[in-house]
py3Dmol code that shows the C-alpha trace and the ligand (Angstrom):
import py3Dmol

protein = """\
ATOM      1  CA  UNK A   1     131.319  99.830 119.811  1.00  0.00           C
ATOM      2  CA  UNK A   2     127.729  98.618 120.477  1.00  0.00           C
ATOM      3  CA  UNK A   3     124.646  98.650 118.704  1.00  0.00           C
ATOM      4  CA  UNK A   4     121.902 100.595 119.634  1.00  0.00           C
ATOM      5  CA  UNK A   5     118.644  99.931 120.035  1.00  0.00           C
ATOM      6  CA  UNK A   6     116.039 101.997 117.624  1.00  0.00           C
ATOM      7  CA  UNK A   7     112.714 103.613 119.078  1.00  0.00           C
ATOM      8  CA  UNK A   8     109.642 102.034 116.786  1.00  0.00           C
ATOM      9  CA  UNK A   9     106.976 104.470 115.925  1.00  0.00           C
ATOM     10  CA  UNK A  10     104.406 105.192 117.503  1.00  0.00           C
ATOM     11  CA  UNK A  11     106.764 105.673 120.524  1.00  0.00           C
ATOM     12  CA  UNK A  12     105.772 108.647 122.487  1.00  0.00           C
ATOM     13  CA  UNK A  13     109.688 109.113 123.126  1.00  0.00           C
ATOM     14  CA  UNK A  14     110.086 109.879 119.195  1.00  0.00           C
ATOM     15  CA  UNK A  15     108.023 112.751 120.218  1.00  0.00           C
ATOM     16  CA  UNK A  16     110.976 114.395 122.785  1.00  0.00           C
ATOM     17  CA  UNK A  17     112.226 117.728 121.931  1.00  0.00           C
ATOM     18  CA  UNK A  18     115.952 117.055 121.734  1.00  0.00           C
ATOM     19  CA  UNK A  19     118.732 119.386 123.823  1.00  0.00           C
ATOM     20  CA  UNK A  20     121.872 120.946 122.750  1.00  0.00           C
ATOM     21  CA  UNK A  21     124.932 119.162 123.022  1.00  0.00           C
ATOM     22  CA  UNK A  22     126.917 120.387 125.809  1.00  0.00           C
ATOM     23  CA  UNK A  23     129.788 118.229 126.778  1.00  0.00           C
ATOM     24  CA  UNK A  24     132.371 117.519 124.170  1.00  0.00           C
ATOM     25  CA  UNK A  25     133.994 114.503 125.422  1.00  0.00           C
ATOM     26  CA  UNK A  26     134.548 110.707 125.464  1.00  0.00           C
ATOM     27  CA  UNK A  27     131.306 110.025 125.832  1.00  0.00           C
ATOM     28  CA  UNK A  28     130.362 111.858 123.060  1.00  0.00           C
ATOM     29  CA  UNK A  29     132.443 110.498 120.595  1.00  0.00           C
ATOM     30  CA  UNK A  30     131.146 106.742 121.536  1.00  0.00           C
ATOM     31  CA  UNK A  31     127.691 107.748 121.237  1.00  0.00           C
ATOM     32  CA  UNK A  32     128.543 108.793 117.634  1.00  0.00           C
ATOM     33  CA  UNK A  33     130.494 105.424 117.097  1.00  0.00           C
ATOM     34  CA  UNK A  34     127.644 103.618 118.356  1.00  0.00           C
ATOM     35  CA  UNK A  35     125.343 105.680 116.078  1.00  0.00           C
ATOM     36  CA  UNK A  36     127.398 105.041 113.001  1.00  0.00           C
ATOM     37  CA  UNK A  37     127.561 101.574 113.485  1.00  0.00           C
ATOM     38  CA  UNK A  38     124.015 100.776 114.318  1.00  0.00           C
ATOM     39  CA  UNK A  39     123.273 103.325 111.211  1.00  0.00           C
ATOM     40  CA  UNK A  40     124.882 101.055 108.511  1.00  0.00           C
ATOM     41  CA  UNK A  41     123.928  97.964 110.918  1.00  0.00           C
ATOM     42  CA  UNK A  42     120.385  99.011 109.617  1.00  0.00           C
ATOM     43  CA  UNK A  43     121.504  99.583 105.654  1.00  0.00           C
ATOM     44  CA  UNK A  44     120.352 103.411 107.535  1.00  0.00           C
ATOM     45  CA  UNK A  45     121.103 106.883 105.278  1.00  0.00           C
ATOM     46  CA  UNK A  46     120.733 108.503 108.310  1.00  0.00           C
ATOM     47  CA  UNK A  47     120.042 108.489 112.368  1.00  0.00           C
ATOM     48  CA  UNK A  48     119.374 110.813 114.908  1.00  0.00           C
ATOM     49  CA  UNK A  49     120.190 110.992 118.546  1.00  0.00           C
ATOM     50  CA  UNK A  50     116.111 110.654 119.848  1.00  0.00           C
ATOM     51  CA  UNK A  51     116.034 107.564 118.032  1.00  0.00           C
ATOM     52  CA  UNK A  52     118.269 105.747 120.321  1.00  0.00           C
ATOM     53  CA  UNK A  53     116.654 107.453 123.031  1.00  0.00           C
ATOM     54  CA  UNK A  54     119.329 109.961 123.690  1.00  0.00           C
ATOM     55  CA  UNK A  55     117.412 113.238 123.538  1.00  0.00           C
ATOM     56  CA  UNK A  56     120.951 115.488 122.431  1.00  0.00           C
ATOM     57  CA  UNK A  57     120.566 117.441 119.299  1.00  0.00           C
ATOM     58  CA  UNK A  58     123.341 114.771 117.316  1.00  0.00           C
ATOM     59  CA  UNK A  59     122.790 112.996 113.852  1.00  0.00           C
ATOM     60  CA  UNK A  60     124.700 111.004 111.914  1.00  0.00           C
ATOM     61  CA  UNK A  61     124.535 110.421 108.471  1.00  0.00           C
ATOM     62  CA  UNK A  62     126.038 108.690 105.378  1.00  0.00           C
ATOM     63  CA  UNK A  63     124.504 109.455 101.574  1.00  0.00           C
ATOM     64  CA  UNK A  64     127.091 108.247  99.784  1.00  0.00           C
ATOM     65  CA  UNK A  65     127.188 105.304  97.232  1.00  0.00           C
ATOM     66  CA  UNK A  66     130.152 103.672  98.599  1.00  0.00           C
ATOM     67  CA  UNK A  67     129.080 104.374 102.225  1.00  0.00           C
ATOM     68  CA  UNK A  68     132.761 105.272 103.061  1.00  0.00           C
ATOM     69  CA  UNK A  69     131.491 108.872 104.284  1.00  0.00           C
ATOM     70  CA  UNK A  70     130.241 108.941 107.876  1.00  0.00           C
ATOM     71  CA  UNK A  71     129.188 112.605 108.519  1.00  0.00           C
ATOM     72  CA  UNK A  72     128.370 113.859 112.759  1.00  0.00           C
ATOM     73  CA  UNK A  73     126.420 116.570 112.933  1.00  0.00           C
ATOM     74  CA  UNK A  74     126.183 118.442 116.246  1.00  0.00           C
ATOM     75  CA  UNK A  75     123.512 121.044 117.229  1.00  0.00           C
ATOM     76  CA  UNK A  76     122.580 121.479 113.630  1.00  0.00           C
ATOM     77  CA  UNK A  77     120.923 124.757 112.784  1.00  0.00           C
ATOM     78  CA  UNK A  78     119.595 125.525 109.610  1.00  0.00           C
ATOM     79  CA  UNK A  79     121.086 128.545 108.011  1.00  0.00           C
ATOM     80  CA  UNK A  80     119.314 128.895 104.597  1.00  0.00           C
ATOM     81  CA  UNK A  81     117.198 126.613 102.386  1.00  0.00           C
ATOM     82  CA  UNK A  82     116.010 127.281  98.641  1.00  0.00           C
ATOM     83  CA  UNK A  83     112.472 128.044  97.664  1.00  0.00           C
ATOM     84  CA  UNK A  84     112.881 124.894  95.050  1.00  0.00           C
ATOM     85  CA  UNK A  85     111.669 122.162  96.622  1.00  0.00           C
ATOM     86  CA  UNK A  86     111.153 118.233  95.671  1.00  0.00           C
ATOM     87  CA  UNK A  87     109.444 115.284  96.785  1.00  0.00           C
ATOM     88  CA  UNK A  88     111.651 112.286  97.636  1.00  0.00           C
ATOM     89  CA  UNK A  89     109.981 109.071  98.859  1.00  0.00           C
ATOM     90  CA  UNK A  90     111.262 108.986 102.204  1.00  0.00           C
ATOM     91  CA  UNK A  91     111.972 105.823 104.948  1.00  0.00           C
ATOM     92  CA  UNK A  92     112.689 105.660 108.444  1.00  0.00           C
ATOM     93  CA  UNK A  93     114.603 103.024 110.811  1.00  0.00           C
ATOM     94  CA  UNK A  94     111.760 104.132 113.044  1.00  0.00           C
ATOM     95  CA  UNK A  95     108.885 103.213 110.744  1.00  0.00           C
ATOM     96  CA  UNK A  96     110.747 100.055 108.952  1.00  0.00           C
ATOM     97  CA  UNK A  97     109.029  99.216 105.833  1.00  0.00           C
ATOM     98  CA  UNK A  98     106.993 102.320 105.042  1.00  0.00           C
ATOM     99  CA  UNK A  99     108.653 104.319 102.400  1.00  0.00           C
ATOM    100  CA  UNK A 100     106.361 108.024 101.041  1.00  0.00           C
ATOM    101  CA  UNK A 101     106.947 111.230  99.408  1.00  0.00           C
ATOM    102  CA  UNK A 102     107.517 114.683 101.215  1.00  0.00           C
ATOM    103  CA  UNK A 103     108.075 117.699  99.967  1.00  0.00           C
ATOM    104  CA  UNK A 104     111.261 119.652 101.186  1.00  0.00           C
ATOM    105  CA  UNK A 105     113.654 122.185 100.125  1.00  0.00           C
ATOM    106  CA  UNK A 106     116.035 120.876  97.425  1.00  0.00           C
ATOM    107  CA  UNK A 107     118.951 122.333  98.717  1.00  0.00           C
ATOM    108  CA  UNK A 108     119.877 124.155 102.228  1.00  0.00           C
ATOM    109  CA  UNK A 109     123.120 125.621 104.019  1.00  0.00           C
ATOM    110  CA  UNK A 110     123.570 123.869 107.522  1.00  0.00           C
ATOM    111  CA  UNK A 111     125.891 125.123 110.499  1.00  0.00           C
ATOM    112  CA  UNK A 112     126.868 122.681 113.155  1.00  0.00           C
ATOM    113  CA  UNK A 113     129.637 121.999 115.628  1.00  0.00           C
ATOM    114  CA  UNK A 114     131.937 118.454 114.998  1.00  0.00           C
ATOM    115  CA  UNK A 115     132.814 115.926 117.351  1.00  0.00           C
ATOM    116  CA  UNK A 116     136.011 118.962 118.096  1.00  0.00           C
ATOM    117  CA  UNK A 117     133.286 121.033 118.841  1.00  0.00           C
ATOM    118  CA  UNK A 118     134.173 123.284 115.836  1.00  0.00           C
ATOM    119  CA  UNK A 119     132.301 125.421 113.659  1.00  0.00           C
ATOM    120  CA  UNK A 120     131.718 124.103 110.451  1.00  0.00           C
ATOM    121  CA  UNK A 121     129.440 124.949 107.764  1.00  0.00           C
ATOM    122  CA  UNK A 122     127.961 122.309 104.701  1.00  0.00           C
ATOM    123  CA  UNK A 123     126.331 123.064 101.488  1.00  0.00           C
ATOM    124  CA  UNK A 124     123.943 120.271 101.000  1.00  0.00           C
ATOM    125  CA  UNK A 125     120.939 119.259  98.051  1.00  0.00           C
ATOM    126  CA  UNK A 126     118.663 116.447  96.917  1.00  0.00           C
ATOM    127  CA  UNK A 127     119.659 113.461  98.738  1.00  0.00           C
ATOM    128  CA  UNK A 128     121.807 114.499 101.484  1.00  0.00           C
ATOM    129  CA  UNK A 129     119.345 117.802 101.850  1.00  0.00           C
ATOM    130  CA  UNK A 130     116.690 115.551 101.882  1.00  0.00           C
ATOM    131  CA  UNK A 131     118.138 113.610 105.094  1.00  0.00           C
ATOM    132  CA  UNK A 132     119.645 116.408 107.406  1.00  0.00           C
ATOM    133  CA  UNK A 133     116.244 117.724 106.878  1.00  0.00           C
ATOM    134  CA  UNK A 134     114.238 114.414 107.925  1.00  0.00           C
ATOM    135  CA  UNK A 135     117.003 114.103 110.531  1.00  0.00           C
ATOM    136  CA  UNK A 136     116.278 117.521 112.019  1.00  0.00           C
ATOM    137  CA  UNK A 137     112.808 116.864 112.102  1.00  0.00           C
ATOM    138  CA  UNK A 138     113.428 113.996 114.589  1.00  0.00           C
ATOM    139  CA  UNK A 139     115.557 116.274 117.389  1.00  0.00           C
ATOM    140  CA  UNK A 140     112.350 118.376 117.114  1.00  0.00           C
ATOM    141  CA  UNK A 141     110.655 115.337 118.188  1.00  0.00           C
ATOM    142  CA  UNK A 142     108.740 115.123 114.243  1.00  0.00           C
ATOM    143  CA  UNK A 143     108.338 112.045 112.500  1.00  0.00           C
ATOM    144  CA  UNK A 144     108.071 112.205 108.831  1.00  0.00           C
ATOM    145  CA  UNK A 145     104.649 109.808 108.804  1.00  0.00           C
ATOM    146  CA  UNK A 146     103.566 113.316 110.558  1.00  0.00           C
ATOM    147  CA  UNK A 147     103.575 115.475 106.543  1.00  0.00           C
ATOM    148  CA  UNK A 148     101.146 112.602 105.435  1.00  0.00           C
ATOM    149  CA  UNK A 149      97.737 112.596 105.159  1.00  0.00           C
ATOM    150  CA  UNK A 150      95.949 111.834 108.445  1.00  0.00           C
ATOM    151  CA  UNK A 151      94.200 108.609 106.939  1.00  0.00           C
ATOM    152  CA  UNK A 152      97.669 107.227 105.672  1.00  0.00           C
ATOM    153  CA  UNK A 153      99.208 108.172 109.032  1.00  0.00           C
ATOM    154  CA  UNK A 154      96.035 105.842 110.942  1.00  0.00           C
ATOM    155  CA  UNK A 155      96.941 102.752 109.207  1.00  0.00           C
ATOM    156  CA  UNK A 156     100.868 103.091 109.459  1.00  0.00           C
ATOM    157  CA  UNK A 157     100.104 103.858 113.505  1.00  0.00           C
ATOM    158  CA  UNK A 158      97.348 101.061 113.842  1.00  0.00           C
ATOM    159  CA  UNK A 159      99.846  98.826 111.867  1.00  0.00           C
ATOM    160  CA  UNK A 160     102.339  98.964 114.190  1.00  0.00           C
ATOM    161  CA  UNK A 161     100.294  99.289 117.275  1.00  0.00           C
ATOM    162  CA  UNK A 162      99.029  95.776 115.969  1.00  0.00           C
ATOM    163  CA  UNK A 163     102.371  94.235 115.446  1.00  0.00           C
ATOM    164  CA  UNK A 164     103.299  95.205 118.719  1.00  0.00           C
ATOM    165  CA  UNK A 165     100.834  93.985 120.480  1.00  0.00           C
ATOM    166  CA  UNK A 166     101.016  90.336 118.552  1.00  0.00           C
ATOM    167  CA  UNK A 167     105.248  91.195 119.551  1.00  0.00           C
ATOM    168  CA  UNK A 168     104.213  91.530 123.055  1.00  0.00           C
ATOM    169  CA  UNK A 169     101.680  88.349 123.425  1.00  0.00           C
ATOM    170  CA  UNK A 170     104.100  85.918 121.303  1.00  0.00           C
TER     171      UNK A 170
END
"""
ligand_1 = """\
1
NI
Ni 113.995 108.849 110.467
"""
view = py3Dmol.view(width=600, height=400)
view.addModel(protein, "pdb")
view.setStyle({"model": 0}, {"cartoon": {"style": "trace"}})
view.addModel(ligand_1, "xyz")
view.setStyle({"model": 1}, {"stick": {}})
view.zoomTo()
view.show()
């Protein structure tokens, strides 16, 4: 088990289209592990593979409360999603500290393949919809800064642009 490191917006690598998953092995499963753990490491709902740099369509997530549920999803595809939508304020371990609304289907059907490399199927709204969608978004290289306005998005990118450049003279 390791800890991964986390791409930090505006990384041009967040920005990689991510490819399916292929190889159902060893190497898999500790690149889940690894994901999972650096996940809660980061008090995280949810991570996907691009973030770490690993440009395989893989997320993990956890939504529960008791953050006893660690879900893997594999080549996610999405399968149906309701005309209802709602606006959640959404965060990212990619864009620590900023925290805005975006609109997206309240509830969807997803079909992806576990760590087995089995079909499965999930039924999933609010919350948890909420974060396979925003997860999704990231193997298709999206950021969700990228659904707010373009003035909001300038500061958050010349925010961090700043604090990396005071990072990398310190
Ligand atoms: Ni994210």
């Amino acid at each position: 088990m390791a800890l991964l490191s986390i791409l930090c917006y505006p990384d041009a690598r967040l920005h990689t289209v991510a490819k399916p998953v292929s190889a159902f092995d060893r190497d898999l499963e500790v690149l889940a592990q690894d994901m999972l753990e650096t996940m809660y490491d980061s008090n995280g709902i949810g991570l996907a593979a691009t973030q770490v740099d690993v440009h395989q369509r893989l997320i993990v997530m956890d939504t529960s409360e008791e953050r006893n549920a660690p879900l893997v999803l594999i080549n996610p595809e999405l399968i149906e999603k309701s005309e209802e939508t709602l606006i959640a304020e959404e965060g990212c371990l990619s864009v620590p500290g900023i925290f805005d609304g975006v609109e997206r289907a309240k509830e969807i059907r997803v079909s992806y393949l576990d760590l087995q490399g089995q079909r499965q199927s999930l039924h999933a709204s609010d919350l948890q919809a909420v974060c396979i969608q925003h997860e999704m978004d990231h193997l298709m290289g999206r950021v969700f800064v990228e659904y707010l306005s373009f003035l909001k998005r300038s500061r958050i990118k010349s925010k961090f642009l700043k604090a990396q450049r005071q990072n990398s003279r310190d």
